[in-house]
Every structure is written in C-alpha cells, then in structure tokens.
Phi, psi and omega in degrees: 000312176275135189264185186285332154329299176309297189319311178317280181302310176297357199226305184265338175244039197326285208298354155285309153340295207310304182295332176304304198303313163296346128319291179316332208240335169295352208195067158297113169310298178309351187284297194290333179293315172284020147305288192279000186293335210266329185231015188240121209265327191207337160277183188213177190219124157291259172244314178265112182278203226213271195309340150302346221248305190288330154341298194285254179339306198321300190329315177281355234236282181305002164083026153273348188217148194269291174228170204284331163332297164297316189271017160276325179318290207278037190249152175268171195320114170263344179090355192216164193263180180260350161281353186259341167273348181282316182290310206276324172283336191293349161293004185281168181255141169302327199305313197332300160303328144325284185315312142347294201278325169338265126032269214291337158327303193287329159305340192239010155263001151295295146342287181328320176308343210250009184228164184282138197249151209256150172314182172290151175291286208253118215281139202057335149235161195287147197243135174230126170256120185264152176168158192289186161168110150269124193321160187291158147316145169288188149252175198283030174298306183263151219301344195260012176271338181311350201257313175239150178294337177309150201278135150290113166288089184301318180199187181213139202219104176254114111063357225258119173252139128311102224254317150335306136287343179069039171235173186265108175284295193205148188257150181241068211281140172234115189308317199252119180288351178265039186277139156278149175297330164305332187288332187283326209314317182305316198258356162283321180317334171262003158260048154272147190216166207274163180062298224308155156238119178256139186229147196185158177279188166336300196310314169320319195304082186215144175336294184295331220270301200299312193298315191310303176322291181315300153348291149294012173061017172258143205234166205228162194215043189244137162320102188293114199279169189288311215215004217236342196231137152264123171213186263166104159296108147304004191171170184261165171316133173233171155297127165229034174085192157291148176244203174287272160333348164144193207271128170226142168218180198226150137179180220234156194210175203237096154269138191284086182233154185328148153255138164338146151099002196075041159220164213260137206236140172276124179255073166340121197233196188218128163231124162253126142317164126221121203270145153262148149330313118255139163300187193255206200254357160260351165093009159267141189247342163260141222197074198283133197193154194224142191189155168232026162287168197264140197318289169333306161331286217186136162279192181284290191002289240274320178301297166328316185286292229268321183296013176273317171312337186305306163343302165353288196290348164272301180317321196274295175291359163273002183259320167317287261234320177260352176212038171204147152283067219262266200292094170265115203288349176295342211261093173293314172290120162321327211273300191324247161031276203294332193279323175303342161261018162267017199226303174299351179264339174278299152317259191013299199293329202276347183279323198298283181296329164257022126333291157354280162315294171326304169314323183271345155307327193206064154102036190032177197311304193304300179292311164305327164279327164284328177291301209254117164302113154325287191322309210277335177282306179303326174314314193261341169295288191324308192304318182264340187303264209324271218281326167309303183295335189279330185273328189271108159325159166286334184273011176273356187293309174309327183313280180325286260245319169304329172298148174274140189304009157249011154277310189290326176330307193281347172298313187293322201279356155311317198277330179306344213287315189288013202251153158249129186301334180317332219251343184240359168317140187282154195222074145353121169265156164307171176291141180298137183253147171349127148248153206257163221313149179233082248264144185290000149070051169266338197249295152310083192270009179215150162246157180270114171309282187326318191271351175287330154301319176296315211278343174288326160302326164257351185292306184303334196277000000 
C-alpha cells in the first residue's frame, strides 16, 4: 500500500508520518474550501483558494517557514501576486478560523474514539476549561502603528480545552485586543452543553456567565471575583478537610442572577475556601471558587484538587507559544493575526492525538505526559516536513485521509510503536536561583571570559 520512500520516513521518522498523516486528513483541500464558502460572510475565492491560503500559513505556524513571504517564494506556481495573498489573510473573518479550529476538534475525537482515553478528572462529567490568551504585541509594519511606542495588540482570543482529551474545541476570535474576556461570554454560553462541567478563572465569574450555565442544565467550577456577584451567606463555615494545596472549608451562600423576565432569581450555590499552603505567585494565601455542583458529585477537597487542572489551559498556551508560532509577530491585521493562532491549535489538536497514540504503545497517559516533550515532537516535525514532502508522493499522503478513524486509530498507534520515546523527553530545570548581584559596568563596559575562567581555575587550585 505504501511505497518505499514513505516506508523509509516510516521506520526513521514515525512520529513525523503520524503528524503529517493526521494534518493530511484535517486540512483536505475540498474540505477546507467548502468550510469556508460555508462560514465566510463577505469575502469569496477567486484565483486563491482558502487551501492554499492555509497551506501557506500551516507552513509558518509549524516552524518550516519563516514567513508567510518565504513559503509563497518556495510555493508552487499560484496564479496570484504576494500582495493578493497578503489581502486575502488580512481579510479572513475570525468565524473562519473558529469554525476551523471546531471542525478539526471533532475530526479528530472521532479518531480518539477508537483509542484508550485517561479517566474523567471528575466521574460523570465532561469537564471543559475556558480562558483567555491576548495575542503577543506585533511589530510596528503598518502605517498607521509607526507613530507609536505602545506595543500593538492584534486580538484577544478564548479558549475551550478538553482536558481529557487534550484537544481545543472551540475558539473565540476577538478583533479588538483591549476586549475583556467577560464581554466574550455570550458566545462562550453557546458551546455549553447539558451535564458538561465548566471550570474558569475570576475573569468568568459574572452573572450571566453563572446564570447562562445553570441555564443549560450544566454545572461551573470558578474562581469567585471579589466585586462581580451580590450574594448572601447561608450558614457558616465548615471544616472539610485537607486538599493537595492546603486546608479546605465550605459553606453554602445564595447569588442574585438574571431571571426570565428581566428579574432576578436567588441560586444557592456551595463556596470553598481554600487556605493554602503556599501563596500563589501573586501572594494569596486564600483562594475562594463558587460551583453548583450537587454536594454527592464531589466534596470541596476533590474540587479545590480538581480546580488545580485549570492550569492545564496555561500549560497548553505556553506550549502554543514555545513550540508552534501560535503569535507571528509579522501579522500587524487583527484577522492575519487570530487565523494564525487558529491554525496553531488545529496543530496543537493533531500533535494531541498522536500522543494519544504514543501513550498506548508505550506505558500510558501518566508516563507519556511526564515524559514526552511537546516542544521536542514539534521540533523534529518542523525539521523533517520540507524534505518529506519534496520525497513523499502526494497521493501517498491520501491513503491516511480515505481511512475510516478506527483504522486510521491503528495506524497511528503502528507508528507509535516505531517511535522512540527516548529521543523526545522532557528536561526539566531545577527550581531558579537567586541572582547574585551584579556590578554596573558603566565604567567596565567588557569583560574577558577566559581570565575570569583562569582566576576561577586558580582560586579551586
């Protein structure tokens, strides 16, 4: 089925295979085009089609290309100028990219399905984390940012993680980067779904956020903002034990939230303390979280424990950021900007499954996550794509994207099999030390290494 080349990148390059081959079945050309004839409101396709277009980025997103400039160079004859590929990103609608990042979520928990998945954080419900992420500042290209020192924001971006799955369900592209994440709420409110548990920080706590949930017959996990909610103690503090992080009590209190009618309905809610043990990296030593889950679900402990996961969603964009080009700091236009960090969460999901995979080939979820470097998988994909793709027929690439996801499941975890985990381990650093002082080198402005090495070489002698 396969020819010898490919076999060849299949035997020395698993884990490049595995990611190319699930990109191959996410990023379908016909696909993608009719995605966008399907969500795009005011632009149309021409000469440049919307897959070439993602081509083309994918390329900068994944580190194989510097800018989008260069893979238009090393591109094959488009028919279009590079100012007409410049207009057309700068022009995408965020649903687009949204819709995107959706889209390939579901394709590839289709895949998931067919593979061993780690329990639920929390038993019986799907657990979803929401959170923010303002894009890094740009540089100053366009004309009318030259004028200031101020940083350019391109967008503000939320968020939905599967902590279960490791995959990004759905994104909230926002054009204007001083946006607060409560103003987005409304359109996070439509991907709730009944049973689901959503957990989020402060920025979330707000009426409509609690109410919208409660609404949907769904239940929230959030961190209690200071000033955002009128509520009402019911009972006093109790003791509940210990968490991982430190001492937890409860107790149960009442918020005032919209009602049918424009009028206000009291919700009886459950607020856990939590003292900690260590302060947090802002220097609270207490840590206040509000749920309507029913008492039997979960104790305060297991929540205070399970509201740690939240963290998750930091992790994943510090993951974006250091081993995808999730921000290209070249993309001045907000649209350029948010579809290039839709395109890195769309890797993000395809680096995700084959993890997945790997885990079951080699020692489960616990041992591949403690273990398997992002950074170090993304790294060697970037390294290897350009010469795979100039060696690999295209149409052997098709073969992956015509399997049905419990076939294509077995592929990957074939490919798993051949990878070595060794080559992708994670290298921790120790905790950071102090530094120490430093003198102000206004007068010394250089030093010599070597004699500063020699005298370190006679002081131990």
């Amino acid at each position: 089925m396969f020819d010898s080349v490919l076999r060849r990148f299949m035997d020395e390059a698993p884990v490049c295979v595995a990611v190319r081959a699930t990109l191959e079945r996410l990023l379908r050309p016909g696909w993608l085009d009719e995605l966008f004839g399907r969500e795009a409101r005011h632009q149309y396709e021409s000469k440049l089609l919307f897959s070439t277009l993602v081509e083309l980025m994918g390329q900068v997103v994944c580190g194989s290309r510097r800018s989008v400039h260069e893979a238009y160079q090393h591109a094959r004859e488009m028919g279009v100028s590079i100012a007409a590929v410049y207009d057309k990103l700068n022009g995408l609608e965020p649903q687009i990219g949204a819709a995107l990042v959706r889209q390939s979520a579901q394709e590839v928990a289709a895949v998931l399905e067919h593979l061993p998945l780690p329990p639920s954080p929390l038993a019986g419900y799907e657990l979803r984390i929401v959170d923010g992420n303002h894009l890094a500042t740009t540089q100053h290209r366009l004309k009318e940012l030259r004028t200031t020192r101020s940083g350019p924001l391109p967008g503000q971006a939320l968020v939905v993680l599967d902590p279960r799955r490791r995959l990004m369900l759905d994104l909230v592209a926002c054009e204007d980067g001083h946006a607060q994440e409560r103003s987005l709420v409304p359109v996070v409110l439509e991907f709730v779904r009944p049973g689901e548990l959503w957990m989020a920080d402060r920025n979330f706590c707000t009426t409509l956020m609690l109410a919208g949930v409660i609404a949907r017959q769904a239940f929230f996990l959030i961190r209690q903002h200071a000033s955002t909610l009128r509520w009402e103690e019911c009972g006093r503090w109790r003791d509940r034990g210990r968490s991982v992080s430190g001492r937890v009590y409860e107790q149960p209190i009442r918020v005032l939230l919209p009602g049918p009618g424009g009028g206000g309905v009291w919700a009886r809610l459950r607020r856990i303390k939590l003292v900690l043990d260590e302060p947090t990296r802002d220097g609270e030593r207490e840590i206040y979280l509000l749920s309507n889950l029913p008492d039997e679900a979960a104790s305060a402990a297991e929540l205070a424990d399970l509201y740690k996961g939240r963290w998750q969603v930091e992790g994943a964009f510090g993951e974006l950021t250091t081993s995808l080009r999730c921000e290209v700091d070249t993309l001045g236009y907000p649209r350029a900007a948010l579809f290039a960090f839709s395109l890195a969460l769309l890797a993000y999901n395809a680096v995700s499954l084959v993890k997945t995979a790997l885990a079951q080939a080699h020692g489960g979820h616990e041992k591949v996550g403690r273990e398997v470097s992002f950074y170090q998988l993304s790294r060697e994909v970037a390294a290897t794509a350009r010469g795979m793709e100039l060696a690999v027929d295209p149409a052997q690439w098709a073969i992956f994207a015509a399997m049905t996801p419990r076939r294509f499941a077995r592929a990957l975890v074939s490919l798993a099999k051949r990878m070595n985990p060794r080559r992708y381990r994670k290298h921790p650093r120790g905790p950071k030390r102090k530094r120490p002082p430093r003198t102000h080198g206004r007068r010394i402005k250089h030093v010599a290494t070597a004699r500063i090495l020699a005298r370190r070489t006679a002081g131990s002698g």
